[in-house]
LUMKOLTOR-370227 format. One record per residue (C-alpha): residue number from 1; x, y, z. Coordinates in Angstrom, 1 decimal, m for minus. Layout:
<nodes>
    nr       px       py       pz
   NUM        X        Y        Z
...
</nodes>
This chain:
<nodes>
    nr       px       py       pz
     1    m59.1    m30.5      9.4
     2    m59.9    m27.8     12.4
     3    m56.5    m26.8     14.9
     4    m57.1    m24.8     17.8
     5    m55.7    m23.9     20.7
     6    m56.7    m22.9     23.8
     7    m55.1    m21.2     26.9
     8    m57.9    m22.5     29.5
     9    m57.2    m20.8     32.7
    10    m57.1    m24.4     34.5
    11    m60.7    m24.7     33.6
    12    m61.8    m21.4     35.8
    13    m64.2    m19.0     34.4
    14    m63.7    m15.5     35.2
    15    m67.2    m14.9     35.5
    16    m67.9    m16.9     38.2
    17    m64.4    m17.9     39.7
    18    m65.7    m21.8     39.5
    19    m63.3    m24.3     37.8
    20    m66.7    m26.5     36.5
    21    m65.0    m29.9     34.3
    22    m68.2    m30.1     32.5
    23    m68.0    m27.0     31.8
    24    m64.6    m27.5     29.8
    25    m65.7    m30.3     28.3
    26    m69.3    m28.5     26.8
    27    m66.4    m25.6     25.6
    28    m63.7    m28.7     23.9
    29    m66.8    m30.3     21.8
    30    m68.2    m26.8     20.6
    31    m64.5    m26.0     19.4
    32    m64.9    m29.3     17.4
    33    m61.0    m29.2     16.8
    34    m59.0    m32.3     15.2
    35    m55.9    m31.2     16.8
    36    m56.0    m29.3     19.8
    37    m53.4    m27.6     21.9
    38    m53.9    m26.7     25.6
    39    m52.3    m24.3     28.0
    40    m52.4    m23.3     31.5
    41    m53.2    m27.0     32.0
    42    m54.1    m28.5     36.0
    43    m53.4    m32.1     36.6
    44    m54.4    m33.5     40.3
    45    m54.3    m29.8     41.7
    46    m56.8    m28.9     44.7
    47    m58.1    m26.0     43.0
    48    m59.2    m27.9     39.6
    49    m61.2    m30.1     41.7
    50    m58.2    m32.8     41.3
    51    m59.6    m33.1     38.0
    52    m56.8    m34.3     34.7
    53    m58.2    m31.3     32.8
    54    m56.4    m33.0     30.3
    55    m58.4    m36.4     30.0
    56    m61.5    m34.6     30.3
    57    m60.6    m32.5     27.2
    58    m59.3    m35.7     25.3
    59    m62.3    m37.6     26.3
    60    m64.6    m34.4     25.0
    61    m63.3    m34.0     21.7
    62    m62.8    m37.8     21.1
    63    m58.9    m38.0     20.9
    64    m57.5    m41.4     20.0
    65    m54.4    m40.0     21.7
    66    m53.3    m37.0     23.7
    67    m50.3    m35.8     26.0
    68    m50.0    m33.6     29.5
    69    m46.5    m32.0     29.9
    70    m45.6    m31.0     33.2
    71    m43.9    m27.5     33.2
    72    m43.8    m27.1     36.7
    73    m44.5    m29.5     40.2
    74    m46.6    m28.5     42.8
    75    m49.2    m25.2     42.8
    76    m48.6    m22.6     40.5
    77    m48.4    m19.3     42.6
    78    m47.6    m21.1     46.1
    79    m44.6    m24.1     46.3
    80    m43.4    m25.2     42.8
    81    m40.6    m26.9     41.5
    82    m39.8    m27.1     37.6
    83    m41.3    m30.3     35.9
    84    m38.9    m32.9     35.0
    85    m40.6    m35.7     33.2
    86    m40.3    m38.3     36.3
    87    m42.9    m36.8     38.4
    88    m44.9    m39.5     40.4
    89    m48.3    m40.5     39.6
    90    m51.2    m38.0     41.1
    91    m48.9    m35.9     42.1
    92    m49.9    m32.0     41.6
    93    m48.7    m30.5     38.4
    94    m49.7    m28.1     35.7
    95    m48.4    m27.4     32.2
    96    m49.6    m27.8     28.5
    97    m51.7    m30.2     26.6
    98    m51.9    m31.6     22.9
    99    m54.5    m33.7     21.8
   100    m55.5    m35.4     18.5
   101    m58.2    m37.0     16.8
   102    m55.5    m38.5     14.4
   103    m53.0    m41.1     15.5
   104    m49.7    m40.4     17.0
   105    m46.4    m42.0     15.3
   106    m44.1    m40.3     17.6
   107    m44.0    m37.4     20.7
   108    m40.9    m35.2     22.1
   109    m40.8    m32.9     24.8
   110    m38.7    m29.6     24.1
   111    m38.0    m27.9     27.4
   112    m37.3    m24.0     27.2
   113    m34.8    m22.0     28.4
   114    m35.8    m20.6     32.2
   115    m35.8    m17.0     33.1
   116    m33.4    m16.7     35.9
   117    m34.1    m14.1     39.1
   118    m36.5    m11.7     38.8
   119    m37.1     m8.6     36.3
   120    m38.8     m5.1     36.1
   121    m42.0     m6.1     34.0
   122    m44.1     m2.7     33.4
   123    m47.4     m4.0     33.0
   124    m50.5     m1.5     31.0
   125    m52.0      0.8     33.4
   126    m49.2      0.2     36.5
   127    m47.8      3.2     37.6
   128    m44.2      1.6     38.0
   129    m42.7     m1.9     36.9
   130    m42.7     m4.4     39.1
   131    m40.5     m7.5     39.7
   132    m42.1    m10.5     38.8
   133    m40.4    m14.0     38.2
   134    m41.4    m16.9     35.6
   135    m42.6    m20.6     35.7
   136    m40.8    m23.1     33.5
   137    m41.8    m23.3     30.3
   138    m41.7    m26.4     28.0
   139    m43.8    m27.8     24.4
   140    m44.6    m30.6     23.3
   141    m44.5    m31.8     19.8
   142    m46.1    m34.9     18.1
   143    m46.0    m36.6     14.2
   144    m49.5    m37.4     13.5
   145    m50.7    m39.8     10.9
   146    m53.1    m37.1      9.3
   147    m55.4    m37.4      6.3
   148    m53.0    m36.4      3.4
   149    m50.3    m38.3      5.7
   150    m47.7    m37.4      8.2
   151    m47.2    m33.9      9.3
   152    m45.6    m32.3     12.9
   153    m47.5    m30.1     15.6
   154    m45.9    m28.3     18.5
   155    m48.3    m26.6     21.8
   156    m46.5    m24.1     24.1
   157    m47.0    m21.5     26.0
   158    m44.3    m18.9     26.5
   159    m43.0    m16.5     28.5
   160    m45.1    m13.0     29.6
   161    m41.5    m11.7     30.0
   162    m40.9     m9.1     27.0
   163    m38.2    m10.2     24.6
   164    m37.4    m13.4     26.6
   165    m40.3    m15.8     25.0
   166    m38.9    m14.7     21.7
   167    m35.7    m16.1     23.4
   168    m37.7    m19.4     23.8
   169    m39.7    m19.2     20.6
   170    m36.1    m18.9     18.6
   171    m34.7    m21.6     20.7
   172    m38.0    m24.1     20.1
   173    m38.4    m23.6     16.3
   174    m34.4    m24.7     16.2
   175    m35.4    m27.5     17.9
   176    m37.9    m28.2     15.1
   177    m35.3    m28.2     12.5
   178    m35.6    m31.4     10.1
   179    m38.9    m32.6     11.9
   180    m41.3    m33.9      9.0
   181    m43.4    m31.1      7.4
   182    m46.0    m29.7      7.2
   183    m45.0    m28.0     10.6
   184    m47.5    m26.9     12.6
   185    m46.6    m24.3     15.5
   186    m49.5    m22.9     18.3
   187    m50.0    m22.0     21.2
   188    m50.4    m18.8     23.6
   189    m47.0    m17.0     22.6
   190    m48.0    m13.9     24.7
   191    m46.8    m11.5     21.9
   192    m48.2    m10.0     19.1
   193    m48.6    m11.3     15.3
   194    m46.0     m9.4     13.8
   195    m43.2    m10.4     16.4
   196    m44.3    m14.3     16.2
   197    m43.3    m14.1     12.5
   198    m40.1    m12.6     13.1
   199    m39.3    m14.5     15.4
   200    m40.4    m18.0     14.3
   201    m39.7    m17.5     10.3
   202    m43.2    m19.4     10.4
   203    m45.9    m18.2      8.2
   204    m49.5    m17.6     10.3
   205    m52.8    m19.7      9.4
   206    m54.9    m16.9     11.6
   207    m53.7    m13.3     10.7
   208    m53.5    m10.2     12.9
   209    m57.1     m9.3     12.8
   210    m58.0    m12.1     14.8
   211    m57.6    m10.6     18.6
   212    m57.6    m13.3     20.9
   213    m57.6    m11.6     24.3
   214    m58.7    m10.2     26.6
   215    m61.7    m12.4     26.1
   216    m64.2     m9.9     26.9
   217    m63.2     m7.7     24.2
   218    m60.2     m8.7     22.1
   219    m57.7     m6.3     21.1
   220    m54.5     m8.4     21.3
   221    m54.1    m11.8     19.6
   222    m51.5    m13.6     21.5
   223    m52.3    m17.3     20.5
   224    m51.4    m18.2     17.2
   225    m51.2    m21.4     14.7
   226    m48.6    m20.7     12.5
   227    m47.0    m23.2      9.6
   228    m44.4    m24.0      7.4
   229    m44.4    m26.4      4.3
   230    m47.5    m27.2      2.0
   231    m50.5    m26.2      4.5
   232    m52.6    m23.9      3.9
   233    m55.8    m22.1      5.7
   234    m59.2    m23.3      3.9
   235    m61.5    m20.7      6.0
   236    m61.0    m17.7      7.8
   237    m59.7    m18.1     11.7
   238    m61.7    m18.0     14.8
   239    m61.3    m16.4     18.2
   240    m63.9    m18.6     19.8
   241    m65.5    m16.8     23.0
   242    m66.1    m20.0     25.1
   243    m67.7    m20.2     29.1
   244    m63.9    m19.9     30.8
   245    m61.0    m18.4     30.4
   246    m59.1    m15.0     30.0
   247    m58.4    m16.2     26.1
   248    m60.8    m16.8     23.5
   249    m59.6    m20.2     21.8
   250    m58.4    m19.8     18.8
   251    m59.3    m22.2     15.4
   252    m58.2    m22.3     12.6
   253    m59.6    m25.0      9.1
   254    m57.2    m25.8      7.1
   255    m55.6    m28.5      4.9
   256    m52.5    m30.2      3.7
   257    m52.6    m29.3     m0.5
   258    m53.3    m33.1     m1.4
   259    m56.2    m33.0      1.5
   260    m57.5    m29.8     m0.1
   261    m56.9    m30.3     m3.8
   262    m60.5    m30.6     m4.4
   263    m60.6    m26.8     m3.3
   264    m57.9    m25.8     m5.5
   265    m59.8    m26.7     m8.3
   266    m63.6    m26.2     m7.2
   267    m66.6    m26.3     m9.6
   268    m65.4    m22.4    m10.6
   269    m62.3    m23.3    m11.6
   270    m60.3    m21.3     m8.8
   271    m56.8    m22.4     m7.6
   272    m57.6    m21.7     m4.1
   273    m54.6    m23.3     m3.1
   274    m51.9    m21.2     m5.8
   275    m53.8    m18.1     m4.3
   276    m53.2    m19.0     m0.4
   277    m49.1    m19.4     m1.6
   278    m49.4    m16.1     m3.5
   279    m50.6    m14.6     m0.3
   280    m47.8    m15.9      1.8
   281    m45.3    m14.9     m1.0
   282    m47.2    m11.1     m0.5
   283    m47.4    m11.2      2.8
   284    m43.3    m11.6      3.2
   285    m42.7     m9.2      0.7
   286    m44.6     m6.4      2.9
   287    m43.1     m7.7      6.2
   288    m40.0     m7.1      4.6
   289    m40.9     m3.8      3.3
   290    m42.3     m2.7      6.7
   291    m39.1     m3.9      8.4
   292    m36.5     m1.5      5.8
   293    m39.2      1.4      6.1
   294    m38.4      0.8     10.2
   295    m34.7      0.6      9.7
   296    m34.7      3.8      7.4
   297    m36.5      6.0      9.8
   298    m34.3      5.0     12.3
   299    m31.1      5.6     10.8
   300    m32.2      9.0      9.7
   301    m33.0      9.7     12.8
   302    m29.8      8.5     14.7
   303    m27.9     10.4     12.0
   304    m30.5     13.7     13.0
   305    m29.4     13.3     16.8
   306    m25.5     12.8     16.0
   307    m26.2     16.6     14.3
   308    m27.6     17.7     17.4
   309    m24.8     16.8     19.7
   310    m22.2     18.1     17.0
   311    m23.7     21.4     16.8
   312    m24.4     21.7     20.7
   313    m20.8     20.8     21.0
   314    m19.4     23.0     18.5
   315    m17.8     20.1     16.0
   316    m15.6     21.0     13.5
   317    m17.8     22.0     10.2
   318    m15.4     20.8      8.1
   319    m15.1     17.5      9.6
   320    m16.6     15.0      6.4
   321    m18.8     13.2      9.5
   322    m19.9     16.4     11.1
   323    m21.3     18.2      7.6
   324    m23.0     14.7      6.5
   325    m25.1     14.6      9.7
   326    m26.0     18.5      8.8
   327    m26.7     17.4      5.2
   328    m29.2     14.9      6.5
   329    m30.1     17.2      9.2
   330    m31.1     19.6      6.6
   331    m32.7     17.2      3.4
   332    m34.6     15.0      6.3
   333    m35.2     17.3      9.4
   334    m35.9     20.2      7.1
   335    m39.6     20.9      8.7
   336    m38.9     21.5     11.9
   337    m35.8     24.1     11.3
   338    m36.2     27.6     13.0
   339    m39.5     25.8     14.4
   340    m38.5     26.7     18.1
   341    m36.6     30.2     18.5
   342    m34.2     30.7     21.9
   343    m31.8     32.8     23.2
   344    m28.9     30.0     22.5
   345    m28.7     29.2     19.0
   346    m27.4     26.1     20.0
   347    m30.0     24.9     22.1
   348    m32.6     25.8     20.0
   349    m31.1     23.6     16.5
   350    m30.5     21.0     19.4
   351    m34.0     21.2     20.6
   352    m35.6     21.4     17.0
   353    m33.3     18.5     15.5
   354    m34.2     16.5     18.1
   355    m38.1     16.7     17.5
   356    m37.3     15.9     13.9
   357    m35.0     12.4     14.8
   358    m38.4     12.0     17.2
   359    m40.5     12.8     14.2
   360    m38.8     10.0     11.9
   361    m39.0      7.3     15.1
   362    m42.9      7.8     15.1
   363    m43.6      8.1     11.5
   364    m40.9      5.2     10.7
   365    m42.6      2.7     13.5
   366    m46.9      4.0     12.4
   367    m46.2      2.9      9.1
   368    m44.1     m0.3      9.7
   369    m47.2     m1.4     11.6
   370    m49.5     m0.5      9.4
   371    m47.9     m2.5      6.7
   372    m47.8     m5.4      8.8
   373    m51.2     m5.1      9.5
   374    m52.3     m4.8      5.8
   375    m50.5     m7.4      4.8
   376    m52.3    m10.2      3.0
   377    m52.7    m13.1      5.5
   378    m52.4    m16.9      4.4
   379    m56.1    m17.9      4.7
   380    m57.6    m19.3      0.7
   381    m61.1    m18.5      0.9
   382    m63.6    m21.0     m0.1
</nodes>
């Protein structure tokens, strides 16, 4: 089976700043997705043509049951008020989507915490931060009746806010606890791979090095589909460049393991599917790795820094804290010692171990990331 998801810009195309409905449906059949997940979804509003974005998608891809959410009433970016469940019929609302070519047994609406006030968001290439505010945020999660039998997916779309939608994505997967697995988790997260993972403690079908946005050329992937129980990725992922948006949709094939057992054990013999659990089995063990290799670095450094302000200061040499921070000083900042010469003693060891606790920050974080990024994915190839 083929999950996407999609954050659709209410239809618009950046292109030609048009919201065009056939336009979104043309992009919803060329995706081809069994289970699809929608954000930034316009229901009745004046500048989506009072189009239900949502029944034009379901009616594209040939759903036999879909579900708006409303995360906010009234027009995003003018008068709003946050979505409650009981808004009136054709009244203007926008929120998320999920839609399925597979029968629904049961839905549930999770509702996410709310960032309250305003907060300094420095966004790339500002000068300064700004305040900015945040809409309502809510998922939706449904147990379809799939091909190998019943399994759970969840759309969202969380907050731009840094470290308050991994707030909401903690709070959402606890939401999920006990729901029947497999467990299927998407939508546009608005943070990185790495983060999503340590966040959710969900596994992802789609791995790093599928960028997702901004759609003209990708270097961030911020929409993911990410899993947990016996599911497993039968093709590599997609970031699908479609005729609207800021995002490129994201797809992903994949199978349950009694759905897919004919590709476990193809005509060569290969267990596809022992190989894709392998890969999640590697792909903790190097997240793991990358997050002690983080934690090290840091410690060595903090330690590197506590030497500084002991030596500027004049500590007692014979205190046991005060000569373990010089040992470490001296094992682990050894390179940049005598590197920069002044007047003051003291502010020059001050100055130098300083650069090397900066030293350890940098090297510590570079090759954290760099084991996340080479760390196997979840995707069985076929």
């Amino acid at each position: 089976m083929r999950i996407a998801t999609f954050n659709i810009l209410h239809g618009r195309s950046p292109v030609d700043d048009r919201v065009d409905v056939e336009r979104l449906a043309a992009a919803v059949k060329t995706l081809d997705a069994d289970v699809l997940g929608l954000q930034e979804v316009d229901r009745d509003q004046p500048r989506s043509l009072g189009a239900d974005l949502t029944a034009v998608a379901a009616e594209a891809m040939g759903a036999v049951d879909s579900q708006f959410v409303a995360a906010l009433s009234g027009t995003p970016g003018g008068t709003w008020m946050a979505a409650t469940g009981e808004e009136q019929p054709g009244s203007a609302s926008y929120g998320i989507a999920l839609l399925s070519r597979y029968p629904v047994v049961s839905w549930r609406v999770v509702r996410l915490p709310a960032l309250r006030g305003r907060v300094p968001v420095w966004f790339r290439g500002a000068p300064r931060p700004t305040l900015v505010g945040d809409e309502p945020r809510v998922a939706v999660a449904a147990v379809l009746e799939g091909p190998s039998g019943q399994f759970t997916v969840c759309n969202t779309h969380l907050s731009f806010v840094p470290g308050w939608g991994a707030v909401q994505l903690s709070k959402l997967v606890r939401s999920l606890t006990g729901t029947r697995e497999p467990l299927v988790l998407m939508g546009d997260l608005n943070m990185q791979a790495g983060q999503a993972v340590r966040v959710s403690g969900l596994q992802p079908l789609a791995t790093a090095t599928t960028p997702t946005f901004p759609v003209e050329e990708p270097t961030r992937q911020l929409d993911h589909v990410l899993a947990r129980g016996p599911l497993v990725a039968t093709g590599p992922a997609e970031a699908v460049r479609l005729p609207l948006s800021d995002h490129r949709a994201l797809m992903v094939p994949c199978a349950a393991p009694d759905q897919g057992r004919w590709l476990a054990s193809g005509p060569c013999g290969v267990d596809h599917e022992g190989m894709a659990r392998a890969a999640v089995a590697a792909h903790r063990v190097v997240t793991l790795l990358a997050s002690v290799v983080r934690l090290v670095a840091s410690l060595i450094a903090v330690v590197i820094v506590l030497h500084a302000v002991f030596f500027f200061f004049e500590a007692n040499p014979d205190n046991a804290l005060v000569a373990l921070a010089a040992d470490v000083r001296q094992t682990f900042g050894w390179f940049t010692v005598d590197l920069f010469r002044t007047d003051d003693p003291q502010l020059g060891e001050t100055i130098n171990a300083a650069l090397a606790a900066l030293v350890w920050v940098v090297v510590g974080n570079l090759v954290s990331k760099l084991l996340v990024r080479l760390a196997p994915g979840t995707r069985a190839k076929v």
